[in-house]
LUMVO-609274 format. One line per 3 residues: their letters; for each residue x, y, z of N, C-alpha, C. Coordinates in steps of 0.02 Angstrom, whole numbers. Layout:
# LUMVO-609274
a) X/Y/Z/X/Y/Z/X/Y/Z; ...
This chain:
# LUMVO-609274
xxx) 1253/-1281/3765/1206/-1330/3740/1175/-1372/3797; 1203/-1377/3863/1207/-1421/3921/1118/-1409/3928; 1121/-1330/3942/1040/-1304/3955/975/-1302/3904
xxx) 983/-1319/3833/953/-1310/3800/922/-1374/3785; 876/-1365/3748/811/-1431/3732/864/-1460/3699; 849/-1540/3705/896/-1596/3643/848/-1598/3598
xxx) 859/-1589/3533/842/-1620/3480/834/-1670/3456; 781/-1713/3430/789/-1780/3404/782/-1769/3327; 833/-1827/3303/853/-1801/3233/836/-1869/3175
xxx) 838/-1862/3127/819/-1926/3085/859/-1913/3022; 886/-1983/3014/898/-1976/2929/876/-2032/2875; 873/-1983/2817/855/-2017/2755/883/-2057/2697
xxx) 927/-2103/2711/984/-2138/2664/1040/-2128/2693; 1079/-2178/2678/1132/-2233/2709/1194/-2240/2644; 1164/-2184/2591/1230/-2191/2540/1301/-2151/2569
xxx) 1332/-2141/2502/1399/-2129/2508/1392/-2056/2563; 1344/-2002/2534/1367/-1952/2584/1302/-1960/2649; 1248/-2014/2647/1219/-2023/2720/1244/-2048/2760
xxx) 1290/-2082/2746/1340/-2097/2793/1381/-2080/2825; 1422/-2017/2796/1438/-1957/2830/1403/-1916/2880; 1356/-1932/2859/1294/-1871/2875/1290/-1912/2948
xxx) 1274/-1989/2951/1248/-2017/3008/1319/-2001/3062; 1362/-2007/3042/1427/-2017/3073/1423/-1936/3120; 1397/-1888/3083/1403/-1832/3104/1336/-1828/3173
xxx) 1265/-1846/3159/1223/-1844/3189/1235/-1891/3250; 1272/-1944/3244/1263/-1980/3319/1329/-1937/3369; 1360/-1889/3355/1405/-1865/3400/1398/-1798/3403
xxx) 1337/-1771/3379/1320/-1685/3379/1309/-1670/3456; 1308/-1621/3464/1301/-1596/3537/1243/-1569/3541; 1186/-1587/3582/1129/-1573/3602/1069/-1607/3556
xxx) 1093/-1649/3520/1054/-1702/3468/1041/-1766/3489; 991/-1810/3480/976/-1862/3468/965/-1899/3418; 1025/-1949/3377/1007/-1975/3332/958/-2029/3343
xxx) 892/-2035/3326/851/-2093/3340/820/-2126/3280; 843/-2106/3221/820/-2152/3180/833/-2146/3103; 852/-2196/3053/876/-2192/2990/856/-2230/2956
xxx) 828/-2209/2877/759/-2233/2818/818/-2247/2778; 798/-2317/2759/851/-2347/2713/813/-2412/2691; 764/-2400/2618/740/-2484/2619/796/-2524/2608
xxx) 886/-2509/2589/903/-2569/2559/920/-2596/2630; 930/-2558/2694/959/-2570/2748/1031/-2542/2765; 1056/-2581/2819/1126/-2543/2837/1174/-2590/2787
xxx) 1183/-2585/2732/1249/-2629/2690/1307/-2613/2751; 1327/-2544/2773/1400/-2526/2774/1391/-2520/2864; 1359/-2536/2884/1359/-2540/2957/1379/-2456/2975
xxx) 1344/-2417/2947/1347/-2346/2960/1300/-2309/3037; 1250/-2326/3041/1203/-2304/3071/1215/-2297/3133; 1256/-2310/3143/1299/-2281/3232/1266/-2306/3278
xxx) 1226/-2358/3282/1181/-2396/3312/1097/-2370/3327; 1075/-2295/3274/1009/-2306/3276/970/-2352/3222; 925/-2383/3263/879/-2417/3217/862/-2388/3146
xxx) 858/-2443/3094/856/-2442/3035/784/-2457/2990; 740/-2419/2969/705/-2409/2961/679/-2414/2888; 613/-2452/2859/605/-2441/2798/563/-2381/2749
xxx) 528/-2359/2791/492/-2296/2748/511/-2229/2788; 490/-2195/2762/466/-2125/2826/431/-2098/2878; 370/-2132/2859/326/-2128/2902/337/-2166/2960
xxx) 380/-2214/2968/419/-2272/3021/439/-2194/3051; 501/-2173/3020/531/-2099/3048/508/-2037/3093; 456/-2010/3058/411/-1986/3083/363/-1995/3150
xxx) 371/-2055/3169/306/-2084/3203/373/-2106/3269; 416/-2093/3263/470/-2092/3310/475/-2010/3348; 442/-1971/3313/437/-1908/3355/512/-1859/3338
xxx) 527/-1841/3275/582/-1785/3267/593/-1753/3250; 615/-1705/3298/601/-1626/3256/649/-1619/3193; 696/-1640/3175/709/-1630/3102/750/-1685/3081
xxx) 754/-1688/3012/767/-1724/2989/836/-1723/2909; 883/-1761/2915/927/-1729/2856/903/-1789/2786; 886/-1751/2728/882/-1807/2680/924/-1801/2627
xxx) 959/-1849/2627/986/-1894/2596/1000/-1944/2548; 952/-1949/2519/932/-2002/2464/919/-1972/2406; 929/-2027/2370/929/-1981/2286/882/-1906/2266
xxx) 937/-1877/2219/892/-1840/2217/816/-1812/2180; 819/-1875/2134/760/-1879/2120/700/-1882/2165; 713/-1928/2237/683/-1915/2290/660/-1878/2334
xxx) 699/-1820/2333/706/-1756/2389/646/-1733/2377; 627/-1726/2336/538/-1683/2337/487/-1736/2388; 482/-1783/2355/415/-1841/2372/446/-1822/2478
xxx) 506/-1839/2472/518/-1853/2555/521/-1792/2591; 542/-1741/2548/534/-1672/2589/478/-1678/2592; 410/-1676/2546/356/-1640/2567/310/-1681/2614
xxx) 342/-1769/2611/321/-1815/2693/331/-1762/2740; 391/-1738/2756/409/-1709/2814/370/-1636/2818; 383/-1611/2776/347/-1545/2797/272/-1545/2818
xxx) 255/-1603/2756/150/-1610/2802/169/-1618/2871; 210/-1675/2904/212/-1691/2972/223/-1628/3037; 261/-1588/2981/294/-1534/3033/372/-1535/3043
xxx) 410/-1567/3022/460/-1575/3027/497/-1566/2993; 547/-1531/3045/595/-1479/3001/658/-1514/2945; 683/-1491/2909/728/-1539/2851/772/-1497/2825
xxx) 844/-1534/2825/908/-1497/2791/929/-1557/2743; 901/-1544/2679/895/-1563/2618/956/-1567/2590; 992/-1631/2558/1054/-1615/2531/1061/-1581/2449
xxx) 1088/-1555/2447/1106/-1536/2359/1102/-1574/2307; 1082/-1555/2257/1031/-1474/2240/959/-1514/2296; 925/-1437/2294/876/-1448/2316/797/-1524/2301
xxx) 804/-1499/2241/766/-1553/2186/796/-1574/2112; 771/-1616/2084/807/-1629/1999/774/-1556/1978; 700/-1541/1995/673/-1483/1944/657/-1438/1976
xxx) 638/-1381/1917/627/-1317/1955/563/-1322/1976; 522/-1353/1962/439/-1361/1992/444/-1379/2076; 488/-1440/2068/495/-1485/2143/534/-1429/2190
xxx) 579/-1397/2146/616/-1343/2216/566/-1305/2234; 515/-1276/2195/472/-1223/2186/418/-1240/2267; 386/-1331/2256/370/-1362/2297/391/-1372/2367
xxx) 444/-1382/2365/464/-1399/2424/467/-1335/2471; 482/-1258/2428/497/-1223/2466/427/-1172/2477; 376/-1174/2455/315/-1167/2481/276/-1222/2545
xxx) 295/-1291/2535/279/-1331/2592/305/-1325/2665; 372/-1285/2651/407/-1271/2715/395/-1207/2735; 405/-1176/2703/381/-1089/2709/307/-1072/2722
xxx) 254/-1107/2706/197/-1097/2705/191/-1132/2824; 214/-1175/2809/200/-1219/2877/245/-1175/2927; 307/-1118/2916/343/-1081/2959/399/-1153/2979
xxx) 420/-1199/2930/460/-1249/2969/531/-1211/2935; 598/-1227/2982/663/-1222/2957/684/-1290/2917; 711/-1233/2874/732/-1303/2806/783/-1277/2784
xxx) 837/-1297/2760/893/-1269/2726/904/-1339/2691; 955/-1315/2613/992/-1381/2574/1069/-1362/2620; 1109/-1426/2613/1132/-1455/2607/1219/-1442/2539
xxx) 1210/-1383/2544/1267/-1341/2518/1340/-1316/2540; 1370/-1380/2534/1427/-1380/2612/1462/-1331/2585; 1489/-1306/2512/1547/-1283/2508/1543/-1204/2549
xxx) 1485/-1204/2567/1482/-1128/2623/1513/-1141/2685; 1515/-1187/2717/1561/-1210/2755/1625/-1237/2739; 1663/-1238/2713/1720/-1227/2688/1772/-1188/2740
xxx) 1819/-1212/2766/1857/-1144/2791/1890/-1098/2742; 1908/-1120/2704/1945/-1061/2645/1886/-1005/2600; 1821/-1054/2596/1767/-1004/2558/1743/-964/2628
xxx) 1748/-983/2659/1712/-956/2747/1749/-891/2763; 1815/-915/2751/1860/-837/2768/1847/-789/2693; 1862/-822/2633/1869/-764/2548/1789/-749/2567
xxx) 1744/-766/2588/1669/-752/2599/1701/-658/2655; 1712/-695/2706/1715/-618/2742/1775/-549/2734; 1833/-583/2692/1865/-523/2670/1837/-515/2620
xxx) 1767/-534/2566/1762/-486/2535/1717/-462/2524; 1686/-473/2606/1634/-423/2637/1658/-373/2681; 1731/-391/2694/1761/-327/2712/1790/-247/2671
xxx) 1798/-282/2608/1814/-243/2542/1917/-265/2546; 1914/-314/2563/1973/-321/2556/2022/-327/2473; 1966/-369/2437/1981/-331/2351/1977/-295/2324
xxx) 1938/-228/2351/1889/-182/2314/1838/-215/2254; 1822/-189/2216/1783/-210/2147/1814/-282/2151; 1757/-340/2149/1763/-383/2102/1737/-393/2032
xxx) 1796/-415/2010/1799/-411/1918/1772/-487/1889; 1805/-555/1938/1775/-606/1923/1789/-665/1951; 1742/-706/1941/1759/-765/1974/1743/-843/1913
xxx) 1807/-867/1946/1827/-944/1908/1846/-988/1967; 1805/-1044/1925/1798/-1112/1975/1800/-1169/1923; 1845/-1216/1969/1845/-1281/1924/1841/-1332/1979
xxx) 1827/-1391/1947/1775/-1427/1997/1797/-1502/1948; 1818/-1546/1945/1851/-1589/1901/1866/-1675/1955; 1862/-1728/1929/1887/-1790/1950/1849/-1845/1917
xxx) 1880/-1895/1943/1834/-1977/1938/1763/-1978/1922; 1739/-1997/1882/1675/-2014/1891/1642/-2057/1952; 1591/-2028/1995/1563/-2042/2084/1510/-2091/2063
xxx) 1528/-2151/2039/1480/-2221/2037/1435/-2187/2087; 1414/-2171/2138/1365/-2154/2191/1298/-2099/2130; 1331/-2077/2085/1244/-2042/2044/1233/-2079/2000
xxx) 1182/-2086/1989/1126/-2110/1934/1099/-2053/1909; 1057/-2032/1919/982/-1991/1911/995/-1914/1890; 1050/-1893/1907/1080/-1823/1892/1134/-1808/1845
xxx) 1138/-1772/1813/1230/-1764/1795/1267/-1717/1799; 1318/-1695/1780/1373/-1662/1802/1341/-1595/1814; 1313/-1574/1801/1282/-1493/1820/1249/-1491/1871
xxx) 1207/-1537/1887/1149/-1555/1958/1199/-1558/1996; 1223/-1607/1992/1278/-1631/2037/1331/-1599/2070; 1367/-1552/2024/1420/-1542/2037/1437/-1458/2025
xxx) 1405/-1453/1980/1409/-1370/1981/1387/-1338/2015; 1300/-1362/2026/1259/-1343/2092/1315/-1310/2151; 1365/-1342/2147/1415/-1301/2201/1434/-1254/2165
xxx) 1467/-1246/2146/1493/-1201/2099/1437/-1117/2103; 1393/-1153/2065/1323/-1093/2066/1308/-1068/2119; 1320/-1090/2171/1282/-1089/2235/1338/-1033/2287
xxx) 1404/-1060/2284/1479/-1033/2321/1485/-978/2275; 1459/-977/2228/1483/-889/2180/1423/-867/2181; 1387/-842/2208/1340/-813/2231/1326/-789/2284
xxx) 1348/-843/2321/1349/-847/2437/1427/-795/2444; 1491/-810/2397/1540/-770/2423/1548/-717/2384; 1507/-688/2355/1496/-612/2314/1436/-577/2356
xxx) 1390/-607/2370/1329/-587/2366/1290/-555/2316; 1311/-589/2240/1268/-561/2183/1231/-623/2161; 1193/-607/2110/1128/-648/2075/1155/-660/2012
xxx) 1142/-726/1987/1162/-762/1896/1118/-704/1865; 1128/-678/1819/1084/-614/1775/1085/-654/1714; 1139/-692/1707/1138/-721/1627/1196/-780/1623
xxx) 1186/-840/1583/1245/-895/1570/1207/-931/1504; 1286/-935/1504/1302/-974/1415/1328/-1032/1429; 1320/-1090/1396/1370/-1160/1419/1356/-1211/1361
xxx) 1414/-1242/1370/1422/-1305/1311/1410/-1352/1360; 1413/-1426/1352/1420/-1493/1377/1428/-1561/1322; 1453/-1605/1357/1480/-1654/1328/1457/-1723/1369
xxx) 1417/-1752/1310/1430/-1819/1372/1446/-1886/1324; 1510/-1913/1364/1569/-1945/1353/1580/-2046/1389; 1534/-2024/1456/1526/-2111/1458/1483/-2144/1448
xxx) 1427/-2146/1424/1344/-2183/1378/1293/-2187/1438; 1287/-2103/1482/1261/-2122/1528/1193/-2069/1477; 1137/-2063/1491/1107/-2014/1476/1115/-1930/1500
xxx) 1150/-1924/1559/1176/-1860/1560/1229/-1830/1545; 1244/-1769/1534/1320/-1741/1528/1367/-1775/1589; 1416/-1754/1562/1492/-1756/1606/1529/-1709/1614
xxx) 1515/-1674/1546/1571/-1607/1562/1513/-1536/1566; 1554/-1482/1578/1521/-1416/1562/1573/-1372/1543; 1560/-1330/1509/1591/-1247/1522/1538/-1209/1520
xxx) 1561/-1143/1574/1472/-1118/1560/1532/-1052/1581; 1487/-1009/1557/1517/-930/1557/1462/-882/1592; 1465/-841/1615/1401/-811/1627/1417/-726/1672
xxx) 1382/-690/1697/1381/-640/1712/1326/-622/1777; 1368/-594/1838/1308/-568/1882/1268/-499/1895; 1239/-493/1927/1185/-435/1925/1220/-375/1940
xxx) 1284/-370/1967/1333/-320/1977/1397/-318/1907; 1383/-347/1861/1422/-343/1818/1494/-393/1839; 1507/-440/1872/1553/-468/1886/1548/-533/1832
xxx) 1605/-544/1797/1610/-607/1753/1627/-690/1787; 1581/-734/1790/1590/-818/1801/1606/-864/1760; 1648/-892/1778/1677/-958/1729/1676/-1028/1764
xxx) 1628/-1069/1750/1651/-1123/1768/1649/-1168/1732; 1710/-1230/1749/1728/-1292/1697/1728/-1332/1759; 1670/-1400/1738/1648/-1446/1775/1664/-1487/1755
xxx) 1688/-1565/1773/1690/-1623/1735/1698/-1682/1799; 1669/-1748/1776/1672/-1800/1824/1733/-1855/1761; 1753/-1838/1731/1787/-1868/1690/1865/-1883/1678
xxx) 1902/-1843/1739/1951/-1814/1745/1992/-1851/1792; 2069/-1902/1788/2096/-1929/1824/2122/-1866/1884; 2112/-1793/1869/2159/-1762/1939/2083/-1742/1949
xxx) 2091/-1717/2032/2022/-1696/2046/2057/-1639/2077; 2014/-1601/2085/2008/-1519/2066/1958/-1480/2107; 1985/-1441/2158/1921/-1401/2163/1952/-1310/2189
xxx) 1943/-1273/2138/1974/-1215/2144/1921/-1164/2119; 1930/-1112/2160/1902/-1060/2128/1946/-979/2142; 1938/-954/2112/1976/-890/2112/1935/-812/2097
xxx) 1971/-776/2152/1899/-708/2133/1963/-654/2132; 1952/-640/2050/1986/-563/2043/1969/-490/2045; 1995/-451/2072/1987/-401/2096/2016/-331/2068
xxx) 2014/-272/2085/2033/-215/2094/2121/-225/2132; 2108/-277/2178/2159/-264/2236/2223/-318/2226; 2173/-390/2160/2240/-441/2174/2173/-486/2157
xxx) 2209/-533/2191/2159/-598/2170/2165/-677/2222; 2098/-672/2245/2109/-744/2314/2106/-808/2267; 2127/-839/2297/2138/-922/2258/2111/-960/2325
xxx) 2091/-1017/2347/2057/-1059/2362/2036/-1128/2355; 2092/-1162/2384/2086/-1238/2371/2048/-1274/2402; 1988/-1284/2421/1926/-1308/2453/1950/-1408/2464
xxx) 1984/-1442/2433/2007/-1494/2439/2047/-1487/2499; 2104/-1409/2527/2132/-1438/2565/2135/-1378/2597; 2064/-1341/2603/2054/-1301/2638/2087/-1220/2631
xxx) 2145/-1205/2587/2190/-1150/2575/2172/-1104/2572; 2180/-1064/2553/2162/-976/2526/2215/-949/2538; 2256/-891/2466/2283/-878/2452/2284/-813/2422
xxx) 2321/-750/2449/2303/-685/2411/2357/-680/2371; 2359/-655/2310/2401/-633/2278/2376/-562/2251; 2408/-508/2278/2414/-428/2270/2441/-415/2228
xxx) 2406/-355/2194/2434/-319/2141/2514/-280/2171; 2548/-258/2119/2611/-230/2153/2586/-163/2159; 2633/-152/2234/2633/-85/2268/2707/-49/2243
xxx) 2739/-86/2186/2808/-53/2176/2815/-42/2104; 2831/25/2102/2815/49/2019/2877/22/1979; 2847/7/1932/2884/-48/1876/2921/3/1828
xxx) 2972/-16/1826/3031/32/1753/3015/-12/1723; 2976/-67/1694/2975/-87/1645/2913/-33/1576; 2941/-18/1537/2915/29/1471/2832/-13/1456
xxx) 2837/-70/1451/2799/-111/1432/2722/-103/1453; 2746/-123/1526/2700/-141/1579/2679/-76/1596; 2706/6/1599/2676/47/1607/2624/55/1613
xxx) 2588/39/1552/2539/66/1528/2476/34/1535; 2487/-22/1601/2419/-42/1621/2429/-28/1704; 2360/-29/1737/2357/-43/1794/2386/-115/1817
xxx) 2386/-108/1892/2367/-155/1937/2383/-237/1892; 2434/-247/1842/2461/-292/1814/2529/-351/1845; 2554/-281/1862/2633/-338/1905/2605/-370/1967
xxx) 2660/-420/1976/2651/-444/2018/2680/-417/2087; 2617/-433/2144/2653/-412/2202/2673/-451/2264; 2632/-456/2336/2654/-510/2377/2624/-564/2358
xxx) 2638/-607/2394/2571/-677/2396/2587/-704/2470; 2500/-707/2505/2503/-713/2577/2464/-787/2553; 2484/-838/2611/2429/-896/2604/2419/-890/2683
xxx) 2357/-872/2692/2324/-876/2750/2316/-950/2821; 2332/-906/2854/2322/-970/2917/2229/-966/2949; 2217/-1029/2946/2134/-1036/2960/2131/-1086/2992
xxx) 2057/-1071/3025/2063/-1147/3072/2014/-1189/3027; 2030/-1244/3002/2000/-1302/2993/1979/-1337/3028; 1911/-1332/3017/1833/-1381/3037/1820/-1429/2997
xxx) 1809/-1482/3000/1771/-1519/2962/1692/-1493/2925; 1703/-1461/2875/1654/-1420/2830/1562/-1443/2857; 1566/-1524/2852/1475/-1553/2882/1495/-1540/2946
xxx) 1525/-1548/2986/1526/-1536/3050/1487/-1458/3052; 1508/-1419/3027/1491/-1346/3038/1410/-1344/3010; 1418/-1393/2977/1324/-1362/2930/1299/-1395/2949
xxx) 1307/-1443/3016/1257/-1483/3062/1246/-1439/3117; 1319/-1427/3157/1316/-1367/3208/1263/-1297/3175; 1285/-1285/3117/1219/-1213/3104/1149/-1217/3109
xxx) 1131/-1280/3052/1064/-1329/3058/1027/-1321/3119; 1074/-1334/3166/1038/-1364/3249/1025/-1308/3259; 1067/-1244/3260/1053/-1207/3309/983/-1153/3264
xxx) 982/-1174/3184/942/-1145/3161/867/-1180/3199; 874/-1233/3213/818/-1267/3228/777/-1242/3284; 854/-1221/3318/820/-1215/3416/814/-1125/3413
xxx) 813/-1082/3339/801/-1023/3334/846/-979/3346; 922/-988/3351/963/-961/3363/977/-934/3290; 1024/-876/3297/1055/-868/3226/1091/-892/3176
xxx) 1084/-897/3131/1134/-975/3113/1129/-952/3026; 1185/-949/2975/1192/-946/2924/1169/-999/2883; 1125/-1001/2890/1106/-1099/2850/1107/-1063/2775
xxx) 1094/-1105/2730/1047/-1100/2670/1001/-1117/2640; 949/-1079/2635/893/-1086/2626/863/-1113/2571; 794/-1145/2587/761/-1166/2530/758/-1131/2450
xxx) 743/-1041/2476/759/-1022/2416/813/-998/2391; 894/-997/2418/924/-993/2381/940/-1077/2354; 946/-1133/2351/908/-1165/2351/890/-1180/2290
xxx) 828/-1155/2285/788/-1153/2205/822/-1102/2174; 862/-1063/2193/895/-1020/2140/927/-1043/2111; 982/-1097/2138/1033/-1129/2135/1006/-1187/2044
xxx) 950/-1209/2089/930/-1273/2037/901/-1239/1976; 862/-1162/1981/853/-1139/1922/914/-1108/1880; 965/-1089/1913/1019/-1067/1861/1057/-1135/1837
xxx) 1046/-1197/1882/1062/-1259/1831/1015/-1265/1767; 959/-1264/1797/920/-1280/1731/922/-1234/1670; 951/-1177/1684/988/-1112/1638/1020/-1142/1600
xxx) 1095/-1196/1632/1146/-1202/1617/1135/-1239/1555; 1081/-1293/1572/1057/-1373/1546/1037/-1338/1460; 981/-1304/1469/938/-1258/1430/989/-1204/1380
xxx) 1023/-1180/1402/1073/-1142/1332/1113/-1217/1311; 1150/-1261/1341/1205/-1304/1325/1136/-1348/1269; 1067/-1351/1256/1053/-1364/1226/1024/-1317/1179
xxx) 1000/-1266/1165/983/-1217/1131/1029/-1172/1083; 1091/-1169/1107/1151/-1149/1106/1145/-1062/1098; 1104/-1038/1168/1086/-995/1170/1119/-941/1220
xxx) 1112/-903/1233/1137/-864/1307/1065/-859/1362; 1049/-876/1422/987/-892/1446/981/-826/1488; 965/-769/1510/922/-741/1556/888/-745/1597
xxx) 906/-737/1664/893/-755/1720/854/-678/1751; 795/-690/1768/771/-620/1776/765/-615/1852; 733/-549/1885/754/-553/1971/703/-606/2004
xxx) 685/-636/1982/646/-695/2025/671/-759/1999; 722/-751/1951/799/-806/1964/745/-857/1901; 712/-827/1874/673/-878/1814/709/-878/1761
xxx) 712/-922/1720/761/-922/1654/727/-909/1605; 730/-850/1557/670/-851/1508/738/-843/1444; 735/-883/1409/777/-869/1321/808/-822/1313
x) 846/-798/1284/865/-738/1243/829/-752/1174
C-alpha cells in the first residue's frame, strides 16, 4: 500500500453503525479520512478527529474519491445519487434502498457513470460464512439440499424507517445466495408485528432457489436471546455457522454402517464426525473496508455489488408482498417479483 495512491474517503452519518464505520476509516491503510455529514453533529465524539460536516455537498467539495453512507435508509438513494452525479465512488450500507425503484436508481447512476459502488453486506465477510462460502465451492458437501438461518434479538432502538425484513433479513437473503451461488426463484412468508411500530418484527419466510435448494428463514427483533445461525445441508453432512462468534462447524454423515434394522433403510441419516474448524478471525468491517479500497484503486476485490444489491431488496419486497397477499411470490431471472 506504501506505493500506491492514498485515497481520500468521506462518511455519511455518525449513528450506531457510522460510527463503526468512522472508527474503521481513520486507521485504514492507504486512506484518508477527511470528512463526515452529520446534521445532528458528533453526539458520541466518534469522528476520529475529521471535521464534521452538515450536508454533502460540504463533503464533496473536500475532494473524495469515495465515500461510505451511512444514514438512514430511507436516505441512501437521495445521497447516493449526490455522489454518483459528483463522481464519487460509494459503499452503501444495507439494504441498498427502502425500494425497489431507488435500488433500481442508484444502480443505473453508478453503472451508467463507470463509478465503483458496492452495499454494505458484511455478513460476506464473516470468517465462518468466508470459509462455508469456499468449501462449498470446493464441493466439500456435494449437492446442497438446504439452507436455514435464524437471525433473532432485542429490538435495535437505532431503526425507525425499516422493519425486520429490510433490516435484518436483507442479511439473511443476501449470505444464502453469496454462499450457494444460486438465485431466490420463489418465497412464501408470514409476519407479525408485535410492538405498535408500523412495521413487522417477526418473519418466517420459506422459499426455494433456482437450483432446487430449499431456504428457511425465521427473523425477529423481539427476542431476549440473540441469534445468528445458519446451516447448509448437504449430500455430505451439514455446516453450522455461528456468525456471532465467528464458528463453523461440520457435522458428517456416517462413514460406518449401522446394524441398526431401522435406520437401514435410509441414506446418509446416522450420525458421523463433527469437526469445528480453526479460522482466522478478522474483524468482518475491517475486511469490507480493506476490499472497498482496493476495489476503488482497481484491484480485485470481492465487494458486493449494486446489483446484487437490488436483488437483495427485491426478494425483500417478495418477502413483504406474499406476508401480505398470503401468496407464494415468483421471482423471475431478472430477480422481479411478479404474483403467483
Amino acid at each position: 500500500m506504501s506505493t500506491a495512491k492514498r485515497l481520500r474517503a468521506g462518511l455519511v452519518g455518525l449513528g450506531s453503525m457510522g460510527r463503526h464505520h468512522a472508527r474503521i476509516l481513520s486507521g485504514l491503510e492507504g486512506v484518508d479520512f477527511v470528512g463526515v455529514v452529520d446534521p445532528m453533529g458528533d453526539k458520541h465524539g466518534a469522528a476520529q478527529g475529521a471535521p464534521v460536516l452538515s450536508t454533502v455537498e460540504e463533503l464533496i467539495d473536500l475532494g473524495v474519491d469515495y465515500t461510505v453512507v451511512a444514514c438512514p435508509t430511507a436516505l441512501h438513494e437521495t445521497v447516493g445519487l449526490q455522489l454518483a452525479e459528483a463522481g464519487v465512488c460509494a459503499l452503501i450500507e444495507k439494504p441498498l434502498a427502502d425500494t425497489v425503484d431507488g435500488a433500481r436508481r442508484l444502480v443505473e447512476a453508478f453503472e451508467s457513470r463507470g463509478l465503483v459502488a458496492g452495499v454494505g453486506h458484511i455478513e460476506r465477510c464473516n470468517p465462518a460464512l468466508r470459509s462455508l462460502r469456499a468449501r462449498l465451492e470446493a464441493g466439500e458437501l456435494g449437492d446442497v439440499y438446504q439452507v436455514v438461518t435464524r437471525r433473532q434479538g432485542p429490538f435495535p432502538h437505532r431503526i425507525a424507517d425499516v422493519g425486520v425484513v429490510k433490516d435484518l433479513a436483507t442479511h439473511d437473503i443476501d449470505l444464502t445466495g453469496w454462499v450457494t451461488g444460486g438465485a431466490y426463484a420463489s418465497i412464501a412468508a408470514h409476519t407479525v408485528s408485535k410492538s405498535g411500530r408500523p412495521h413487522e418484527d417477526m418473519v418466517s419466510a420459506v422459499g426455494r432457489l433456482d437450483d432446487g435448494t430449499m431456504v428457511n428463514h425465521l427473523v425477529n427483533w423481539l427476542s431476549p436471546l440473540k441469534e445468528r445461525f445458519t446451516s447448509v445441508t448437504g449430500e455430505r453432512g451439514c455446516f453450522i455457522a455461528d456468525t456471532l462468534t465467528a464458528d463453523l462447524t461440520f457435522h458428517s454423515n456416517s462413514a460406518v454402517a449401522t446394524e441398526w434394522e431401522a435406520l437401514q433403510a435410509f441414506r446418509g441419516v446416522a450420525e458421523g464426525d463433527m469437526i469445528r474448524y480453526a479460522i482466522p478471525k478478522r474483524e468482518p468491517l475491517l475486511v469490507e473496508h480493506e476490499l472497498f479500497r482496493d476495489a476503488v484503486l482497481g484491484r480485485p476485490a470481492d465487494i458486493c455489488t449494486l446489483r446484487q444489491g437490488l436483488r437483495t431488496v427485491e426478494v425483500a419486497e417478495a418477502v413483504l408482498k406474499s406476508a401480505i397477499d398470503g401468496s407464494t411470490v415468483h421471482i423471475d431471472r431478472d430477480e422481479r417479483a411478479a404474483a403467483e
